[in-house]
C-alpha positions as CSV (number, residue, x, y, z in Angstrom):
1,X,-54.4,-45.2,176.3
2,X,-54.1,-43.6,179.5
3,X,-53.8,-39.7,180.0
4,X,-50.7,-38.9,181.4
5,X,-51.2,-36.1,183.7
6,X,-47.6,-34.4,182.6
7,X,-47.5,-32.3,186.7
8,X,-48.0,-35.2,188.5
9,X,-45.6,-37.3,186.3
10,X,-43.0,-34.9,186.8
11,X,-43.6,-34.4,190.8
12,X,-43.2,-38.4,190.8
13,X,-39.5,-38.0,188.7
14,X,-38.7,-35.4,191.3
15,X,-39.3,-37.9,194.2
16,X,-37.5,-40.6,192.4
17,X,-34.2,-38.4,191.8
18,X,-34.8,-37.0,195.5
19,X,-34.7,-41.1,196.9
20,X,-31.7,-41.6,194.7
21,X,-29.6,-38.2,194.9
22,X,-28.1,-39.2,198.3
23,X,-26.0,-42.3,196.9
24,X,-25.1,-40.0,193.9
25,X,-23.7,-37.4,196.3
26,X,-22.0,-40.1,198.6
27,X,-19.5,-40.4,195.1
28,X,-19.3,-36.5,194.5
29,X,-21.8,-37.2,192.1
30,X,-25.5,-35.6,191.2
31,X,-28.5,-36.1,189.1
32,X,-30.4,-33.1,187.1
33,X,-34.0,-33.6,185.7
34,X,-33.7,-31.9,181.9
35,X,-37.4,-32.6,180.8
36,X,-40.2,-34.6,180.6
37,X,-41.7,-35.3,177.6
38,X,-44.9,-37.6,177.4
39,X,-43.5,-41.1,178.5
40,X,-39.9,-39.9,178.3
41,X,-37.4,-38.6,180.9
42,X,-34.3,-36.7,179.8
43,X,-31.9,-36.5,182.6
44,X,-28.3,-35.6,183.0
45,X,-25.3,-37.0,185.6
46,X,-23.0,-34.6,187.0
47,X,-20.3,-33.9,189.3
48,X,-18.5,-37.7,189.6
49,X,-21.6,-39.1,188.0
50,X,-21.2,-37.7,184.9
51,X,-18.0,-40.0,182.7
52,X,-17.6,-42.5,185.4
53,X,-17.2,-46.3,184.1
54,X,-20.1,-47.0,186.2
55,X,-22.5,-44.3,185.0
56,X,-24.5,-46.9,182.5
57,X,-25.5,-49.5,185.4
58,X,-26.0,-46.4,187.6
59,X,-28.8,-45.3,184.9
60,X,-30.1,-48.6,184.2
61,X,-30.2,-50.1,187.7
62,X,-30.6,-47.0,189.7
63,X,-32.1,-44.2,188.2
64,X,-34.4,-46.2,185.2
65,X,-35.5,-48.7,188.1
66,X,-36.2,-46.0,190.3
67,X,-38.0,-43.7,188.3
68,X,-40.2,-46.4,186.8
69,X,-41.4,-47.9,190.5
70,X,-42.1,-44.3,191.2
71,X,-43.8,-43.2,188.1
72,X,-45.0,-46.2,185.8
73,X,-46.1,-44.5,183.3
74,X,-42.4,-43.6,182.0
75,X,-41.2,-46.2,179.2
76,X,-37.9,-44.6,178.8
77,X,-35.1,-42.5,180.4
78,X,-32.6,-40.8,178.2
79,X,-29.1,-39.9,179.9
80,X,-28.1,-36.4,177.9
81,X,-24.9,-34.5,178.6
């Protein structure tokens, strides 16, 4: 198994969130990284974001897809309020 350098993982979340954050804030909406642990992300909605009816495809199509392109070595992203 590959060593997961846990700095550079987590510079490549930050970029991810940075590409996403403006279509998030286009809807009153935001994104805040909570940790990273090992091949897990842990990140919360807020502002509009955070309840809205859309908030699962948000996470699953935007955020999960982003984050992974950007950082492959992530297997899951956890939404926590």
């Amino acid at each position: 198994m590959k060593e997961i350098n846990h700095e550079e993982t987590v510079t490549k979340v930050l970029e991810a969130l940075d590409s996403i954050r403006p279509f998030l804030n286009r809807d009153g909406g935001d994104i805040e990284l909570v940790d990273v642990k090992e091949d897990t992300v842990f990140v919360k909605l807020i502002g509009n974001c955070h309840g809205c009816p859309m908030s699962f495809s948000t996470m699953k199509l935007g955020v999960e897809n982003t984050i992974k392109q950007h950082a492959p070595e992530i297997v899951e992203i956890v939404s926590v309020q």
